[in-house]
SELUM-656970 format. One line per 4 residues: number of its first residue (from 1); their letters; for each residue x, y, z of C-alpha. Coordinates in pm, 1 decimal. Layout:
BEGIN
NUM> A> X,Y,Z | ...
//
This chain:
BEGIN
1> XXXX> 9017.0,2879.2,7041.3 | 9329.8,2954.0,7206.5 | 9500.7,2645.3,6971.4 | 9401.3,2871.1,6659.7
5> XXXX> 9541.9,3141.8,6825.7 | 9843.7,3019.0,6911.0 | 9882.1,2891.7,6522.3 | 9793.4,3204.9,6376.4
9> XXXX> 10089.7,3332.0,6614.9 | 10316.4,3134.7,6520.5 | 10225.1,3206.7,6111.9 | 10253.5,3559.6,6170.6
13> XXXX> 10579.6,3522.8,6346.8 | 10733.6,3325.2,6066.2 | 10602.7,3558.1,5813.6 | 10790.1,3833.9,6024.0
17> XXXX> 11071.6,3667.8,5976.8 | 11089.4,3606.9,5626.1 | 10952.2,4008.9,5590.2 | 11289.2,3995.5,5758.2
21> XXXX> 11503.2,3811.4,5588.5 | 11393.4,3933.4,5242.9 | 11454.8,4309.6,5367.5 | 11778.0,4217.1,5438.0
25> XXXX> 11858.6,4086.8,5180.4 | 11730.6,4314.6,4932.7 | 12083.2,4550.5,4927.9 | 12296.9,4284.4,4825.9
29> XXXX> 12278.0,3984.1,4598.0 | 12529.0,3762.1,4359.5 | 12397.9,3786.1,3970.0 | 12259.6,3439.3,4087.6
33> XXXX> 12172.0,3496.7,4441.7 | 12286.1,3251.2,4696.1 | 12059.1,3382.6,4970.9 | 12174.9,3245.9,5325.5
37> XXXX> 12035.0,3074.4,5601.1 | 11972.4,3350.7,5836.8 | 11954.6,3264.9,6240.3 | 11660.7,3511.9,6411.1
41> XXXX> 11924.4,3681.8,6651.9 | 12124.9,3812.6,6338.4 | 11831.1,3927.2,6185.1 | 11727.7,4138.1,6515.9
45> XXXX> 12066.3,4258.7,6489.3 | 12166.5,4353.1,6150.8 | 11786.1,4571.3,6230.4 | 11948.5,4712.3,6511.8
49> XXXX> 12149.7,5031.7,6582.0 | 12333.9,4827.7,6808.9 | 12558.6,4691.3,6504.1 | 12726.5,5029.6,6339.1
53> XXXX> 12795.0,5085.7,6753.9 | 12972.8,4762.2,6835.6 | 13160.6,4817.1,6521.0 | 13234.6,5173.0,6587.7
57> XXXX> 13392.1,5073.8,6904.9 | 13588.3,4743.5,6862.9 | 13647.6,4869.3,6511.0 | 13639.1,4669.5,6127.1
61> XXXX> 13614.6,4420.3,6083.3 | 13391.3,4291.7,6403.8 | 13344.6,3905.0,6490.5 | 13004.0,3897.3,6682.8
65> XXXX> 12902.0,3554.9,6823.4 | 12663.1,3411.9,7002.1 | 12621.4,3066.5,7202.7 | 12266.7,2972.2,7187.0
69> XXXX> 12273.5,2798.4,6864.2 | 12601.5,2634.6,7012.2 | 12391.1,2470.1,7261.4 | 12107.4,2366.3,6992.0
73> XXXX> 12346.4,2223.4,6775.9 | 12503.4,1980.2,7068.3 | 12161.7,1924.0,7211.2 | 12000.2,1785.9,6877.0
77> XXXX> 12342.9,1576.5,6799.2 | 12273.9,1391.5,7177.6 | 11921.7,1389.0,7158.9 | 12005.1,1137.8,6835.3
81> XXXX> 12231.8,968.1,6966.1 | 12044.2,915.0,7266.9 | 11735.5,758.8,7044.9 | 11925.3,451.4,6982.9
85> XXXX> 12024.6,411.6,7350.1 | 12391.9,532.5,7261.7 | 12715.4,568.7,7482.2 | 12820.9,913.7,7271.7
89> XXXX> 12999.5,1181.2,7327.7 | 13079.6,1524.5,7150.6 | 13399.8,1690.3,7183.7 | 13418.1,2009.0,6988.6
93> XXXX> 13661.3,2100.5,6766.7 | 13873.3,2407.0,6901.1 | 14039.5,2454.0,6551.6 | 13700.5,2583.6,6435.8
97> XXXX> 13664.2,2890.5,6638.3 | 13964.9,3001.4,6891.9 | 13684.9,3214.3,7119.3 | 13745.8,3086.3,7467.7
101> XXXX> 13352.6,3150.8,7542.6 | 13311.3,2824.4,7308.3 | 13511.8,2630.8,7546.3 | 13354.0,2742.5,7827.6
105> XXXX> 13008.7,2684.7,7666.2 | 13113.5,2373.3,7581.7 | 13261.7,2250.0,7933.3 | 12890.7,2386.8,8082.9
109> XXXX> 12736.1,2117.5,7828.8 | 12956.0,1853.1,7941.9 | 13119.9,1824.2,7606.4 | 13491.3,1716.6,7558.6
113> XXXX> 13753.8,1954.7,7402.7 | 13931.1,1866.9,7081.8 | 14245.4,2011.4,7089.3 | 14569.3,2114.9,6837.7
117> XXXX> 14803.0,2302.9,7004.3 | 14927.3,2354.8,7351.9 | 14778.3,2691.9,7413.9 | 14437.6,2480.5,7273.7
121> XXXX> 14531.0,2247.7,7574.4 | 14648.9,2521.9,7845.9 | 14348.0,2758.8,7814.4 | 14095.1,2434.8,7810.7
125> XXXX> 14253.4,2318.1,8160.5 | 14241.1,2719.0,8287.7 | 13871.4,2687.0,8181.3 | 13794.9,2388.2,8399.9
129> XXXX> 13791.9,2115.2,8193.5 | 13883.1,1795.0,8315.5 | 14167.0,1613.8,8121.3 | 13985.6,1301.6,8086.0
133> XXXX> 13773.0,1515.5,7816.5 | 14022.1,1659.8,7644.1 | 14203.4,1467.2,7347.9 | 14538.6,1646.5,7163.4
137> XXXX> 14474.2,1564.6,6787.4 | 14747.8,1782.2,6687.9 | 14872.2,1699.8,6313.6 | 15261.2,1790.4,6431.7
141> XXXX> 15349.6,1725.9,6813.1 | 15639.3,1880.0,6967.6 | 15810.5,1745.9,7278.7 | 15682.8,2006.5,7456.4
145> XXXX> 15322.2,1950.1,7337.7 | 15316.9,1530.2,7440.3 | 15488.5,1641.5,7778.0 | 15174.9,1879.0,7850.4
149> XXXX> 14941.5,1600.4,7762.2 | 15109.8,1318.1,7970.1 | 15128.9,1517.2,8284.0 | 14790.0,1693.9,8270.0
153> XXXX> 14646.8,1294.5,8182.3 | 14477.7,1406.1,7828.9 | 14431.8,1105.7,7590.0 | 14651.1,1148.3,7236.1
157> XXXX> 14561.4,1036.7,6919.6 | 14890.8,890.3,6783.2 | 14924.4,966.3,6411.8 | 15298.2,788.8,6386.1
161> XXXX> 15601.0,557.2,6471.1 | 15814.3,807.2,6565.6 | 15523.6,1011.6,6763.7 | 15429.1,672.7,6935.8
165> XXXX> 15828.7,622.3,7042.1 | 15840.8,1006.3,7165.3 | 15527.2,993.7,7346.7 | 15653.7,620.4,7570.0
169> XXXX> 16017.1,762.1,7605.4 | 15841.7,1063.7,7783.7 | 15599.9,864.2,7946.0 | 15829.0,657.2,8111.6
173> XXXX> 16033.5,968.5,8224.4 | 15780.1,1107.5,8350.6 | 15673.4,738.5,8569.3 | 15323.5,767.8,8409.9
177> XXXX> 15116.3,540.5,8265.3 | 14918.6,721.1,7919.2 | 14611.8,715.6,7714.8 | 14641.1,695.7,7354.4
181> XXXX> 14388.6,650.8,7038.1 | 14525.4,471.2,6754.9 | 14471.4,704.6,6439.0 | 14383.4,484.4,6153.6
185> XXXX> 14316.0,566.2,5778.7 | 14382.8,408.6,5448.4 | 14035.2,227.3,5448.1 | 13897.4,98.1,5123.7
189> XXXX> 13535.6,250.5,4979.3 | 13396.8,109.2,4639.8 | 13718.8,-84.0,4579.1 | 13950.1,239.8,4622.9
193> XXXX> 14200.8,312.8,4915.5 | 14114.3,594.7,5106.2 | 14470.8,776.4,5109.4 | 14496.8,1067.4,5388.6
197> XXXX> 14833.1,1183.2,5515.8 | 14673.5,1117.2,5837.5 | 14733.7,824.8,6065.9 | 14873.8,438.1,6022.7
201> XXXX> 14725.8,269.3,5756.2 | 14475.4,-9.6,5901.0 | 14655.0,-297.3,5686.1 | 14983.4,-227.2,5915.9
205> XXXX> 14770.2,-180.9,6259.8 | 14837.5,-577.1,6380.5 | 15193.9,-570.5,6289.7 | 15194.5,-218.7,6447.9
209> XXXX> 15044.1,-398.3,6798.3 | 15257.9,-715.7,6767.1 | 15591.2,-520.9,6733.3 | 15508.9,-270.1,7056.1
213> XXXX> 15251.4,-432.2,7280.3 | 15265.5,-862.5,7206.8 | 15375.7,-1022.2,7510.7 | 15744.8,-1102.2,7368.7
217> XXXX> 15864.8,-776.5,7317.0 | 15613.9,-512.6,7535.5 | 15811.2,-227.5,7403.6 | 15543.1,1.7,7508.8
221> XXXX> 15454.2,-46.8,7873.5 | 15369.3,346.4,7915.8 | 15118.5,362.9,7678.5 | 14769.2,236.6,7684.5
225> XXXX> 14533.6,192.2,7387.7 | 14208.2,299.5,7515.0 | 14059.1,397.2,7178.1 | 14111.2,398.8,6780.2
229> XXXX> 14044.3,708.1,6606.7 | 14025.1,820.6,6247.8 | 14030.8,1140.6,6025.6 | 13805.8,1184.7,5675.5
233> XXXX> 13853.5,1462.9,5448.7 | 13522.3,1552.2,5329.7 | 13159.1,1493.2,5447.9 | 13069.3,1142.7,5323.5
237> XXXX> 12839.7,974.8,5555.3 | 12944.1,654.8,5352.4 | 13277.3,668.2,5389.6 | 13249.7,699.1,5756.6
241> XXXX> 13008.7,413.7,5791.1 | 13246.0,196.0,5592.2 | 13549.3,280.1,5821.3 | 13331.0,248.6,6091.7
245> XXXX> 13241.2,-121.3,6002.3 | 13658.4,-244.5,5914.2 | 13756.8,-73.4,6260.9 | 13530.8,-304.8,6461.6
249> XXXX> 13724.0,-631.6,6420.6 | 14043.6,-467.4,6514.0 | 13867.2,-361.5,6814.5 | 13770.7,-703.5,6920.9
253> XXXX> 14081.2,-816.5,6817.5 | 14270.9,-536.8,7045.1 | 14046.6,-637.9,7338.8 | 14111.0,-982.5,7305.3
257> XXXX> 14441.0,-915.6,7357.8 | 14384.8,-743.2,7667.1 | 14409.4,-352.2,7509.7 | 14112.7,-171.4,7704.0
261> XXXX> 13947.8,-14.7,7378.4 | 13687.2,197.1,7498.7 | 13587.6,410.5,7248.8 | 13606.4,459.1,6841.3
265> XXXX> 13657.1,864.4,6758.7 | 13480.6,935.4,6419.1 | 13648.6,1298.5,6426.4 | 13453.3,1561.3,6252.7
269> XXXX> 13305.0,1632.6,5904.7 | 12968.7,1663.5,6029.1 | 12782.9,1854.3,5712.4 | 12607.3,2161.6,5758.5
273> XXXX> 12412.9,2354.9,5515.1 | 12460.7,2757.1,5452.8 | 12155.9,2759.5,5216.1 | 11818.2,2655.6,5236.4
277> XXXX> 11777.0,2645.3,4840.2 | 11866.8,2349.7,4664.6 | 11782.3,2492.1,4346.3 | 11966.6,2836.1,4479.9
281> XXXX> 12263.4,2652.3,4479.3 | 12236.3,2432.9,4122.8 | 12134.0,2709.7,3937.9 | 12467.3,2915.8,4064.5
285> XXXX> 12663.0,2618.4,3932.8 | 12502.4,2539.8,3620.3 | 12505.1,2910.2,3548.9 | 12888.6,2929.5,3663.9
289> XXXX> 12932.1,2623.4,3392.4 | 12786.1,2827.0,3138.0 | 12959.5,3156.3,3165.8 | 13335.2,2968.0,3194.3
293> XXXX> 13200.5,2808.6,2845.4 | 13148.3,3161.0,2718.5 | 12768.2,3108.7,2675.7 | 12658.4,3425.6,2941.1
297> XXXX> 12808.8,3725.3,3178.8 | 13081.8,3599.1,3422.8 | 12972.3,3561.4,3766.6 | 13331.8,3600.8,3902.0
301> XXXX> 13583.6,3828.7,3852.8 | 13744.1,3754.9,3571.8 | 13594.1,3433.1,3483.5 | 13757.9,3252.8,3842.8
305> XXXX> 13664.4,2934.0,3779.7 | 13574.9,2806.1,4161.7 | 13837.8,2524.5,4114.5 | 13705.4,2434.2,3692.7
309> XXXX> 13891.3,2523.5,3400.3 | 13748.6,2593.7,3089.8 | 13923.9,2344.7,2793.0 | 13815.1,2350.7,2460.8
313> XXXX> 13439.8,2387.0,2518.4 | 13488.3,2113.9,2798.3 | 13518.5,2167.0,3191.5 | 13751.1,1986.4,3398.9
317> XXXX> 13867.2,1995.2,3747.5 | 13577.6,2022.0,4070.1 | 13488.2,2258.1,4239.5 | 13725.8,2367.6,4517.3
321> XXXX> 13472.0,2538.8,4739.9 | 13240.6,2403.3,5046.3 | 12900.9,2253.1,4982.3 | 12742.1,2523.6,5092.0
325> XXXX> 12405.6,2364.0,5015.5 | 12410.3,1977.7,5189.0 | 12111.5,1714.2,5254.0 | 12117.5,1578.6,5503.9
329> XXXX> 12298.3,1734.0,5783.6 | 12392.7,1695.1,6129.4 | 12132.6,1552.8,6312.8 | 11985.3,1389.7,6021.5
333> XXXX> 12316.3,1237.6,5862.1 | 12433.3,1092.5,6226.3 | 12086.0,944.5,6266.7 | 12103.0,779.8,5908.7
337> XXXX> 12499.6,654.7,5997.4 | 12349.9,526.1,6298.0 | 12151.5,299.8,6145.6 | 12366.7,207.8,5864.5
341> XXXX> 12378.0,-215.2,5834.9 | 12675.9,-298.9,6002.4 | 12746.8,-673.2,6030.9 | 12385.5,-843.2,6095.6
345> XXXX> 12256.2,-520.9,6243.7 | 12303.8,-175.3,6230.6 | 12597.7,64.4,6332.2 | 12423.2,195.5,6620.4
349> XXXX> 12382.2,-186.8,6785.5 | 12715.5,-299.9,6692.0 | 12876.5,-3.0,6898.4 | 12618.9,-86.6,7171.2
353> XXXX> 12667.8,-504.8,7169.2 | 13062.0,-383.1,7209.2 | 12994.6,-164.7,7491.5 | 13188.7,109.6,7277.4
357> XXXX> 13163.8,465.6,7306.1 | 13087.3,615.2,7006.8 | 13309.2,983.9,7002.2 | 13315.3,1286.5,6742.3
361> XXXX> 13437.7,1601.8,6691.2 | 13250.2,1823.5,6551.3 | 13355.2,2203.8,6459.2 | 13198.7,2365.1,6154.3
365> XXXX> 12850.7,2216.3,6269.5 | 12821.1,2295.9,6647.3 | 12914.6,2673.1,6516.4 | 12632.2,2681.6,6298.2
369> XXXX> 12427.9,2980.6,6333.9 | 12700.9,3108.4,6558.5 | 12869.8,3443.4,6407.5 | 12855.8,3655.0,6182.4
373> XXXX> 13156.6,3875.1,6063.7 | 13088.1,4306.5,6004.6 | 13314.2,4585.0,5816.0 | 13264.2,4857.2,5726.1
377> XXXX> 13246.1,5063.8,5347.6 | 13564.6,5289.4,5309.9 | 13548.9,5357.0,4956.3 | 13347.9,5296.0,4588.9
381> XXXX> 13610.5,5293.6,4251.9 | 13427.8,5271.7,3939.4 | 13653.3,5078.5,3651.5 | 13607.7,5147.2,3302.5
385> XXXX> 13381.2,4856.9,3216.6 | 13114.4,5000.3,3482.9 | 13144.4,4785.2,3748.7 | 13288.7,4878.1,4099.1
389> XXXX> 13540.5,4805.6,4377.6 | 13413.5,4828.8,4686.0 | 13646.7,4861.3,4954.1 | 13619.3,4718.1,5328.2
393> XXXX> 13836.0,4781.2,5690.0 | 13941.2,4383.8,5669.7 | 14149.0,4166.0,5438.3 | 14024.4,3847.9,5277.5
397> XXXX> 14212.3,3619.9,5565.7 | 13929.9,3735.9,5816.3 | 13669.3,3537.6,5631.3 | 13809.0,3255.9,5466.6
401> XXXX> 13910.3,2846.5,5460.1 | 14080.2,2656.9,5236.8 | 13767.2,2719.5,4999.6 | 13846.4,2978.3,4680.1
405> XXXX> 13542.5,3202.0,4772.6 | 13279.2,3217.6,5039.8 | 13000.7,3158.3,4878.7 | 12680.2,3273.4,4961.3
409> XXXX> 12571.2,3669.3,4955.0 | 12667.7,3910.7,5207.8 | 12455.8,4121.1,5386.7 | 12444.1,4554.9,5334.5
413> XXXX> 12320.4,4711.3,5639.7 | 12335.6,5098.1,5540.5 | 12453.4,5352.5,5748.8 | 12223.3,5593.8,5948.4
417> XXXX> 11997.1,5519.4,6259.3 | 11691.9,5455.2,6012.3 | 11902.7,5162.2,5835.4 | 11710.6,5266.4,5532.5
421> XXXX> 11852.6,5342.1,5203.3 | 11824.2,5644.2,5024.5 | 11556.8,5556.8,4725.5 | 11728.2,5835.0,4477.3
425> XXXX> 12042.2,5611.3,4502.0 | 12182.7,5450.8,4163.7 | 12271.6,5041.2,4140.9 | 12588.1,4928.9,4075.2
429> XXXX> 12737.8,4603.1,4053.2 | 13105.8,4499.4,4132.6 | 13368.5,4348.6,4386.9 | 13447.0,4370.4,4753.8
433> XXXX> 13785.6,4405.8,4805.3 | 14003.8,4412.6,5119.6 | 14305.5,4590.4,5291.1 | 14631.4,4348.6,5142.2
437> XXXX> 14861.5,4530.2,4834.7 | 14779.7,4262.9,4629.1 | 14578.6,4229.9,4288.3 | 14432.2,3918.1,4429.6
441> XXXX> 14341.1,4063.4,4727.2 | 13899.8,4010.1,4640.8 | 13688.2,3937.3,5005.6 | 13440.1,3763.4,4752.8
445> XXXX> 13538.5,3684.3,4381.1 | 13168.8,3697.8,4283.1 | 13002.3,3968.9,4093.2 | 12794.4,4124.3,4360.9
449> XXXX> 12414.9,4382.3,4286.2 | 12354.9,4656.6,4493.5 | 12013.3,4766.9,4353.1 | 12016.4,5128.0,4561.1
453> XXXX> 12389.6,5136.7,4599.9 | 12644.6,5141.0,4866.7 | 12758.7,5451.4,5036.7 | 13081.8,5510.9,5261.0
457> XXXX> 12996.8,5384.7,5609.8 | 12795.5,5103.1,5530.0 | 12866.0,4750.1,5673.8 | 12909.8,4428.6,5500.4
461> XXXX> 12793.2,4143.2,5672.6 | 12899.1,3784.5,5597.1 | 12669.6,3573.1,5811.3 | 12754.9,3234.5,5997.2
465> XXXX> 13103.7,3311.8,5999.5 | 13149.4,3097.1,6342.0 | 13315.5,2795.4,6228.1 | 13638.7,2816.1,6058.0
469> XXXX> 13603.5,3160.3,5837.1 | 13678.7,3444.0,6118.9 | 14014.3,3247.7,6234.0 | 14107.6,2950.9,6054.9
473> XXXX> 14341.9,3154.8,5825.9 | 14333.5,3487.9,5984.7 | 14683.8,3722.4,5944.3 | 14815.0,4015.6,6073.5
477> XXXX> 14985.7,4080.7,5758.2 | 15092.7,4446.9,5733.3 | 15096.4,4502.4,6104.2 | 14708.4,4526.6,6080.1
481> XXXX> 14540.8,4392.8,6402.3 | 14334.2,4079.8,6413.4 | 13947.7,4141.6,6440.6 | 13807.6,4144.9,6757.9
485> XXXX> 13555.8,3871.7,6878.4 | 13232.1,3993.2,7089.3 | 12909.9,3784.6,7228.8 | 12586.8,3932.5,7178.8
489> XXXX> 12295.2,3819.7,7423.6 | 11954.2,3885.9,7199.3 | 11786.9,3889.0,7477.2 | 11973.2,4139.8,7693.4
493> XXXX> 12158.8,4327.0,7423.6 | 12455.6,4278.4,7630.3 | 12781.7,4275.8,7470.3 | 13114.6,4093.1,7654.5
497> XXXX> 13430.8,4141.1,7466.6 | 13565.9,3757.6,7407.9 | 13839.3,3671.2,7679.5 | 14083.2,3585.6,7366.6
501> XXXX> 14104.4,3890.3,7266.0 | 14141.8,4024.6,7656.1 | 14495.3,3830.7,7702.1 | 14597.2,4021.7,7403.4
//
């Protein structure tokens, strides 16, 4: 009895929550909805007065956050790992998110630090890191950068000759021996090259070793090569596997030479998914196809094409936007890399035979689930065709990547302590647009509904902001100040202002 209890409890909690979710989402849609994965602590709060208040007093827009899913997200990458009796180890991309709580969430897990910058590097060592997990990926290193890294004892990933020959002459100044990971790319995949502007290319790496380290010329006493790391753009679990499998001869071959290789660094591209619709996200596309052919409505202002061009009834180009709908992710696509075929086993007990630790550095994926970004209504403009530009307190750097739009649909949460909408209020359809002088200056290019409206005061809510959208390319263009960053605890309602924003 108390099994079909607890059942029944759990199927009326879930139908809560999608009660929720559609409630939500009822204010605000895309002509073809993209509806968006929605964690249960930002549906409590986007129900809650507590919202409008944080954004009334840290102002618009607001970055809230929260670390629980953090912790889910590293626990179910380990818990995989750990299944095939793996030496891993996560260390978390600071580029995605610059909130220092992440760090410090992080450092509680026992997770590394990947790190781009020196202030990346100075506030992870404030925090309590230990060096040994911390690695400086940095695309550009200054002096000053290597310096920091060679006398705190943090392991670099060398991208190139003339970074290799800075990092030993200030090694040897500095009479200390240093940790470096070889970054390799230029692998091939179904017969192509793999071109990245990232790292030596692996057809040069034993030339690279025989000019520096063989035993005639040991040009490079200061430097160590205790692992070889590599950079993909994109989220190919195949392209990764078939890296993974040309790096392990070098490896042996590096170790026979007496190199101490002890780990292989996979970086990040871990997918994710925004959506939970497959078909959500298809029928956007194929419905995108058709209106840049001329066949229905637009579903972006002014036809944007998302990265296609329309060409005499033909499309070319790809889209130049995330996948925001991906299977499989995370857990799932490292568990199916894992056990890849590699060599007469899998990739999984080729890393173990070795002895090698596997590494990665996840961002976008550890952060999933963990923000969401508010501002608030200022104004409604209705244009001559009908539609309507609705106009927020932020600017379209405070929720955007390299992406051309974010797409899935935002969240209205209306304005009043009932957070109900007035029923007598008319639908419109049109644009959110943010705080730049600019004609491009659109916080989403698609055609948004409103089915009751949207009144002055309202907020906007783009959920699972966390990784990359609140700060990757964030400005302070026209002297406006950068949005604030504050945790919310669900459970306590508590709200700490992120220590980022208090060195400011």
């Amino acid at each position: 009895m108390e099994s079909v209890r607890s059942d029944q409890s759990s199927k009326n909690s879930s139908l809560v929550l999608e009660d929720t979710q559609a409630m939500l989402r009822e204010y605000c849609q895309g002509l073809v909805p993209l509806p968006v994965r929605l964690e249960t602590w930002m549906q409590s709060l986007c129900r809650s007065p507590v919202l409008p208040e944080m954004v009334h007093e840290y102002g618009s827009p607001l970055n809230v956050l929260c670390t629980r899913p953090f912790q889910r997200n590293v626990n179910l990458l380990r818990e995989t790992a750990r299944a095939f009796d793996l030496d891993y180890e996560i260390f978390f991309a600071r580029k995605a998110n610059k909130c220092l709580t992440f760090v410090e969430a992080a450092r509680q897990q026992g997770c590394g630090i990947d790190t781009a910058s020196t202030n990346e590097i100075r506030q992870s060592l404030d925090l309590g890191v230990p060096a040994e997990k911390i690695i400086c990926t940095a695309a550009v290193k200054s002096e000053e950068l290597l310096g920091l890294c060679i006398n705190a004892g943090i392991t670099i990933a060398i991208d190139n000759t003339d970074e290799l020959l800075l990092t030993d002459r200030l090694a040897r100044d500095a009479k200390r021996t240093t940790k470096i990971a070889l970054r390799i790319s230029g692998f091939t995949y179904e017969g192509k090259k793999l071109n990245s502007r990232f790292g030596f290319d692996i057809a040069e790496v034993p030339s690279l070793v025989q000019r520096f380290w063989s035993q005639e010329t040991q040009t490079l006493t200061a430097l160590s090569i205790t692992g070889l790391h590599f950079h993909l753009d994109g989220y190919s679990r195949h392209q990764r596997i078939a890296a993974i499998r040309q790096l392990l001869p070098y490896i042996d071959d590096l170790r026979s030479q007496q190199h101490p290789v002890e780990f292989l660094d996979m970086g990040g591209g871990f997918p994710m998914s925004y959506l939970d619709s497959k078909a959500a996200w298809e029928r956007f596309w194929r419905e995108h196809r058709q209106a840049l052919l001329g066949n229905r409505t637009p579903l972006t202002w002014e036809n944007h094409g998302l990265g296609l061009i329309a060409d005499e009834g033909r499309l070319l180009g790809k889209p130049k936007c995330y996948p925001y709908y991906q299977s499989p992710v995370q857990q799932d696509w490292l568990q199916d890399l894992l056990q890849a075929d590699c060599e007469d086993t899998t990739i999984a007990k080729a890393l173990r035979r070795r002895k090698l630790q596997l590494r990665c550095e996840p961002g976008r994926s550890v952060l999933d689930g963990c923000g969401l970004t508010a501002a608030r209504v200022e104004f409604r403009k209705q244009r001559s065709d009908g539609s309507w530009f609705i106009g927020l307190s932020m600017n379209r750097t405070q929720c955007r990547t390299n992406s051309d739009d974010f797409l899935v649909d935002p969240l209205l949460i209306p304005a009043g302590k009932e957070n109900s909408m007035p029923q007598t209020a008319a639908a419109m359809e049109g644009y959110l647009v943010g705080a730049y002088c600019n004609e491009s200056e659109f916080l989403s290019l698609r055609r948004l509904r409103f089915p009751r409206g949207v009144s002055i005061g309202d907020l906007i809510v783009f959920p699972n902001t966390a990784g990359y959208f609140m700060h990757f390319l964030e400005s302070r263009s026209h002297q406006f100040p950068l949005a604030r960053n504050v945790f919310f605890d669900p459970e306590t309602e508590q709200v700490d202002l992120d220590p980022i924003d208090q060195e400011i």
